[in-house]
KOLDO-862532 format. One record per residue (C-alpha): residue in one letter; x, y, z. Coordinates in steps of 0.1 Angstrom, whole numbers, padded with zeros to 4 digits, always signed. Last residue first. Layout:
BEGIN
AXYZ/...
REM end
This chain:
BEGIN
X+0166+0009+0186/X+0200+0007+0205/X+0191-0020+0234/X+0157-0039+0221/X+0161-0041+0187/X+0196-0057+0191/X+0227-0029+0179/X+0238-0011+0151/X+0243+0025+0150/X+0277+0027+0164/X+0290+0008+0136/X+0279+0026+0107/X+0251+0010+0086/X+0266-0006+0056/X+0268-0041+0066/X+0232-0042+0073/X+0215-0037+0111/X+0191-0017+0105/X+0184-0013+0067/X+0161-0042+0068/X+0137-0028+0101/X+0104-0017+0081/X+0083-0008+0108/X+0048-0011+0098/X+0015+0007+0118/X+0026+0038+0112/X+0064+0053+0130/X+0098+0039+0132/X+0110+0038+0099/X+0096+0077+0081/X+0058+0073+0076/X+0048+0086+0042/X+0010+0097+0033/X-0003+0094-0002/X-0026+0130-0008/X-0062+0134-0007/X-0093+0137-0028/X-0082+0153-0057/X-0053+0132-0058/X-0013+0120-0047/X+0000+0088-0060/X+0012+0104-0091/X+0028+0128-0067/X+0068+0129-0080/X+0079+0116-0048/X+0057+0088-0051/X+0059+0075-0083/X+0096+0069-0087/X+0101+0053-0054/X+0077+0030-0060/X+0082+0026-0093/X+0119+0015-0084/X+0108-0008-0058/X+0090-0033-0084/X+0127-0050-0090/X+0133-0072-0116/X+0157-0046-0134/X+0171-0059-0166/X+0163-0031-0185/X+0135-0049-0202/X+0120-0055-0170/X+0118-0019-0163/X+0085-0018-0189/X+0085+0016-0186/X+0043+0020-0200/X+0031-0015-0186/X+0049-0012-0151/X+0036+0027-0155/X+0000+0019-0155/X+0003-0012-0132/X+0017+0013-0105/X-0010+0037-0108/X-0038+0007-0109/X-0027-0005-0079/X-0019+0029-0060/X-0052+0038-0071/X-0070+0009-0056/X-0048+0012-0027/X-0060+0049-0020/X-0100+0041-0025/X-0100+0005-0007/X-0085+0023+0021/X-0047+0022+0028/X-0013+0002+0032/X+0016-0005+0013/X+0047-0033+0027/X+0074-0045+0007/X+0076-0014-0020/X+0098-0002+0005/X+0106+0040+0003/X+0135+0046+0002/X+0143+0083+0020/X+0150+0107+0003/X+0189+0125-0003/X+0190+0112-0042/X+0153+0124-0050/X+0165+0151-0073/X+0194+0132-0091/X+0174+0100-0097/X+0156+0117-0128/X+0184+0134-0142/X+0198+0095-0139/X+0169+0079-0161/X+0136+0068-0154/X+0148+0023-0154/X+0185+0032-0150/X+0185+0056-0122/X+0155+0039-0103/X+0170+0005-0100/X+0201+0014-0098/X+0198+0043-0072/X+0176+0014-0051/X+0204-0013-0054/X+0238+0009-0048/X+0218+0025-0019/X+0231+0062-0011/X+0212+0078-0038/X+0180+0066-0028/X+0191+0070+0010/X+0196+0040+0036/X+0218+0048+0068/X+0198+0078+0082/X+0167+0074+0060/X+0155+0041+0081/X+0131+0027+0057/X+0102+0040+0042/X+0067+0031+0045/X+0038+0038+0022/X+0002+0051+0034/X-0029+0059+0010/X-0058+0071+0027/X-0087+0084+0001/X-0119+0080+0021/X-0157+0064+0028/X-0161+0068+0066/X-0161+0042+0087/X-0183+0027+0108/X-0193-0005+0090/X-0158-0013+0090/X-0158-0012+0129/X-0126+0004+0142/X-0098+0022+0126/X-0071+0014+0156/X-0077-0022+0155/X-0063-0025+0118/X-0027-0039+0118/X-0043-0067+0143/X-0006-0064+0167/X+0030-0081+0172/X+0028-0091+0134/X+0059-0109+0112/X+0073-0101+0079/X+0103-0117+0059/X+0090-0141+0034/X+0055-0124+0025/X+0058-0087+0013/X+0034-0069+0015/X-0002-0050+0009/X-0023-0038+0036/X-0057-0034+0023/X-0086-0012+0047/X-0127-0019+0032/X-0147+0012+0038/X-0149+0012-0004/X-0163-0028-0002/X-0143-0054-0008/X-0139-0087-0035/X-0128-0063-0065/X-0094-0054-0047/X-0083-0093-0054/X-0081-0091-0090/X-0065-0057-0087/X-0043-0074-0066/X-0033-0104-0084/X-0023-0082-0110/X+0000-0061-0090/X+0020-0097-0083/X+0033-0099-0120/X+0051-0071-0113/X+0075-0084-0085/X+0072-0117-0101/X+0089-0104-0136/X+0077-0103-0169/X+0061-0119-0199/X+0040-0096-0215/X+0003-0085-0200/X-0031-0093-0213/X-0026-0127-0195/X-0049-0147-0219/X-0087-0153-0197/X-0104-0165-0168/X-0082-0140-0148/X-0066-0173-0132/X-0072-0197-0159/X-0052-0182-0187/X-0020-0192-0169/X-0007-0157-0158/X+0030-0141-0170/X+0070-0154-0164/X+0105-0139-0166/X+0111-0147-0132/X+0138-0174-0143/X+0131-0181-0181/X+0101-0184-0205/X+0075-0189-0181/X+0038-0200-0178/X+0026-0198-0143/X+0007-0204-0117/X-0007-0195-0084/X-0033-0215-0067/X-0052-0191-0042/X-0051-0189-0009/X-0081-0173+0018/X-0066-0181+0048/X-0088-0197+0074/X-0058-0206+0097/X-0062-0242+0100/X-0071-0245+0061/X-0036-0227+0056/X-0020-0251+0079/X-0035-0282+0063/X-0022-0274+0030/X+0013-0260+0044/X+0021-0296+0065/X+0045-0307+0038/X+0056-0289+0009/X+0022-0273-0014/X+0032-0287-0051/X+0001-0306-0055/X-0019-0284-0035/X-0012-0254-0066/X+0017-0232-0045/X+0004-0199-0025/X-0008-0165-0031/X-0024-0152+0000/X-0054-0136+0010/X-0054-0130+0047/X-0090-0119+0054/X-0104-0111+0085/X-0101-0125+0124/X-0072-0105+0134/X-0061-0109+0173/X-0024-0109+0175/X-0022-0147+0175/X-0040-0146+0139/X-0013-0119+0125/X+0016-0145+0142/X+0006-0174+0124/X-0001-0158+0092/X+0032-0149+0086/X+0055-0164+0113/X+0037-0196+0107/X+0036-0196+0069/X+0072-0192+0070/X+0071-0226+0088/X+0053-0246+0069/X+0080-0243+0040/X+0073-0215+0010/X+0067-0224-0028/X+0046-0195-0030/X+0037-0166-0008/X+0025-0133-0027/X+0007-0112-0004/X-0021-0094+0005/X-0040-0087+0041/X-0077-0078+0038/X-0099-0058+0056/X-0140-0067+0052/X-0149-0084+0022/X-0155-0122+0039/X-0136-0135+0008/X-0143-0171+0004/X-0128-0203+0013/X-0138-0236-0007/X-0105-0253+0001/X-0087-0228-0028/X-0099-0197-0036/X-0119-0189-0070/X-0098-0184-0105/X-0116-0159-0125/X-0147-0161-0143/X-0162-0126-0148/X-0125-0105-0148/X-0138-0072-0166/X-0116-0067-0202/X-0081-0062-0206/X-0055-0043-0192/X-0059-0016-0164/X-0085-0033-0150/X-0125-0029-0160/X-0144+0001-0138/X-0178-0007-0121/X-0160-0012-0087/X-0146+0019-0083/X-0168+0045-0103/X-0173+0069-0078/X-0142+0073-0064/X-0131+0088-0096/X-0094+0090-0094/X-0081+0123-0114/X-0047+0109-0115/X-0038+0092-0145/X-0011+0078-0153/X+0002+0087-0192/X+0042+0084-0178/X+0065+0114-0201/X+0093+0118-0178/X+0093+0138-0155/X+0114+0167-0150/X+0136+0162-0119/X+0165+0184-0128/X+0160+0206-0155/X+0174+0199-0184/X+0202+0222-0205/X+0189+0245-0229/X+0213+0247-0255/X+0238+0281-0253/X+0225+0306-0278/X+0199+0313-0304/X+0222+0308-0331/X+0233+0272-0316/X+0255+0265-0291/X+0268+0228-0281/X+0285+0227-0245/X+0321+0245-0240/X+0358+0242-0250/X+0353+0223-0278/X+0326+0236-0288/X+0299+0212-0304/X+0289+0221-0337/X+0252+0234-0342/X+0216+0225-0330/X+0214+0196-0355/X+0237+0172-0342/X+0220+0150-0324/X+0188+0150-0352/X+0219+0142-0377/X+0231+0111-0352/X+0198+0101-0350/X+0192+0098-0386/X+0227+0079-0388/X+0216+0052-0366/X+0177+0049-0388/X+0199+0040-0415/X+0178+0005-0419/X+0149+0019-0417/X+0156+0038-0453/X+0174+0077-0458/X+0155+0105-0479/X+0136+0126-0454/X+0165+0128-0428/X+0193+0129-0453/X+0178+0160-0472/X+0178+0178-0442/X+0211+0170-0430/X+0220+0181-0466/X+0231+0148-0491/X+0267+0143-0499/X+0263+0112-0519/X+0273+0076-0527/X+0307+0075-0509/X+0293+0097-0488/X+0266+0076-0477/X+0288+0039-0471/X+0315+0058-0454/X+0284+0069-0428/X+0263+0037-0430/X+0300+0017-0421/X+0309+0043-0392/X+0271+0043-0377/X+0277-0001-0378/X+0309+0003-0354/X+0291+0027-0334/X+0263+0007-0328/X+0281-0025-0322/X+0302-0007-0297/X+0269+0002-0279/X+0253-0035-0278/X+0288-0043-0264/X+0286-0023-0238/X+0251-0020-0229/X+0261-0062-0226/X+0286-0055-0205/X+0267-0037-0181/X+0239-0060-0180/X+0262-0089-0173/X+0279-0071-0144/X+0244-0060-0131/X+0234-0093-0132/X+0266-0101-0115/X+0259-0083-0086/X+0224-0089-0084/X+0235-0127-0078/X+0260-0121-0055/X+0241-0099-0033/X+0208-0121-0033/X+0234-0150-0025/X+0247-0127+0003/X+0211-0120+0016/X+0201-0157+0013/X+0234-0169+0034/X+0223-0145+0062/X+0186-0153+0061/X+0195-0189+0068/X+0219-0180+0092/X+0198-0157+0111/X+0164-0184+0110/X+0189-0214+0123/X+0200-0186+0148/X+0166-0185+0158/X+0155-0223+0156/X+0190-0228+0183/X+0176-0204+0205/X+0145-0218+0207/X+0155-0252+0213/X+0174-0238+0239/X+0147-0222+0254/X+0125-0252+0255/X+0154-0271+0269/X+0155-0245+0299/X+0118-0245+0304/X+0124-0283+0306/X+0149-0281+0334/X+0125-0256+0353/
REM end
């Protein structure tokens, strides 16, 4: 009895260790988006006052050399006037009112509509056909790509992905640890730190566990601003330098190529997830199934958490597609690009879909690092939906992943928080 009681406490004492830890992550994750978004703020500020201040100069500096037409001004004008073109093409439509919106002979100007989309070439008409004989979304067929570490190969049935480097033992534990304990035998393909760089016990651990883990490196030019080492696709990254969250999509479509269309992928992330059951008992035999388009996302728990409610999720989505664009979806749920699940056909799609846009709005630029925005983005306007079947969203609580973040944060209302097992 006296040493089930020190086992306890010692367990105890490793789960608060785990709250504080996460604790003092969150609020440096807080801090640090926070000024981020500070910085990018006031540089959009300056950036803007320099545009003004160099309009002024073009504009004194063209009238004191001539009165051209707005017509004449737009054909005749160099590059390097290119503000004061854009200021003509504003303008063209007719003097602004000052007592109402811009008019024109024709009438008021057509305002627009709330939640039209903006111009993303994805395309939609999946082929199921051709999966597998297709090249990626960039650049040519992978044909001598990086192979898994410790001479582990892909077995091709299921597969569990996720990006996990430069991780302690222990997280591999609660990851992989717990999947194994819950009864799956299949493929948990992991990106992990080259062996050299592994911390201690997390080669042997991996080995332990059969996990299929690949060596994952990069060349950077700055704090997750990063792209592929030639040597993983076997060639140049075809892709700019860019964050983690979108470098990871590659490794997937790398990945996807290893399994068969009855194949079942669940995507996520790797820090803060733990199993209580084989995430893909309930489909049965993979030689059984049916080939089919099933693509599942998760959201989390709408009554706390909203796209327009989350300072993080409205920014990410508001200032990547726009705010006319965020304005429709503001009272959906957020959806957590964290954890994606479905057949070979639906996450093959989703892959490639989200890859397509990544390299078209390049959110990076906008100094969002976050892949959540696409998400979000994506799925409520049905680019993940096709001619074979529609993406499927379970609200928090239901599906084979409960996303549980928004639960207990310092925004949800006081008589909604409470220990998983009491309240929730």
């Amino acid at each position: 009895m006296k040493q089930l009681v020190i086992e306890k406490e010692k367990f105890e004492l490793e789960r608060q260790k785990f709250a504080d830890e996460r604790e003092r992550l969150r609020k440096e994750n807080i801090k640090l988006r926070e000024e981020q978004t500070k910085l990018a703020i006031e540089k959009e500020k300056e950036e803007k006052q320099e545009k003004s201040k160099k309009n002024k100069q073009l504009k004194q500096k063209s009238s004191i050399e001539m009165k051209p037409s707005p017509k004449q001004a737009l054909t005749s004008f160099k590059s390097d006037q290119e503000p004061v073109i854009r200021e003509l093409r504003k303008n063209k439509d007719g003097p602004k009112m000052k007592d109402g919106p811009r008019q024109n002979k024709q009438g008021p100007r057509k305002k627009k509509m709330k939640g039209e989309q903006i111009d993303l070439p994805i395309k939609t008409d999946l082929n199921m056909e051709e999966i597998g004989s297709t090249p990626p979304v960039l650049g040519p067929v992978v044909t001598n790509g990086m192979k898994p570490l410790f001479g582990m190969k892909h077995e091709g049935g299921d597969a569990i992905f996720a990006l996990a480097c430069k991780y302690p033992k222990q997280f591999y534990q609660r990851f992989v640890g717990s999947v194994r304990e819950a009864g799956y035998t299949g493929d948990v393909v992991l990106a992990v730190s080259p062996p050299s760089q592994m911390k201690p016990g997390v080669k042997e651990y991996l080995q332990e566990t059969r996990v299929v883990a690949y060596g994952f490196e990069v060349d950077c030019e700055g704090p997750d601003n990063c792209k592929l080492k030639d040597e993983f696709l076997g060639y140049p990254d075809p892709r700019p330098y860019r964050t983690f969250a979108n470098i990871r999509y590659a490794l997937y479509e790398y990945w996807l190529t290893y399994y068969t269309d009855r194949s079942y992928i669940l995507i996520l992330d790797f820090r803060d997830t733990f199993f209580q059951r084989d995430p893909f008992e309930h489909l049965g035999p993979v030689h059984k199934r049916s080939v089919v388009y099933d693509l599942q996302v998760f959201a989390e728990n709408w009554k706390v958490k909203k796209l327009g409610k989350c300072v993080y999720n409205s920014l990410w989505l508001g200032r990547c597609f726009g705010r006319d664009q965020l304005e429709p979806l503001k009272e959906n749920a957020v959806i957590c690009s964290g954890s994606t699940m479905g057949s070979l056909p639906g996450i093959y799609h989703y892959v490639r879909t989200m890859l397509t846009a990544m390299d078209r709005v390049k959110c990076w630029l906008k100094n969002i690092e976050s892949d959540q925005g696409y998400q979000n983005y994506l799925f409520y306007n049905g680019h993940f939906d096709t001619k074979y079947g529609n993406a499927t969203i379970h609200h928090q609580g239901t599906g084979v992943v409960n996303t549980i973040g928004a639960m207990n944060g310092f925004r949800v209302p006081a008589h909604m928080k409470g220990p998983l097992d009491t309240h929730w």
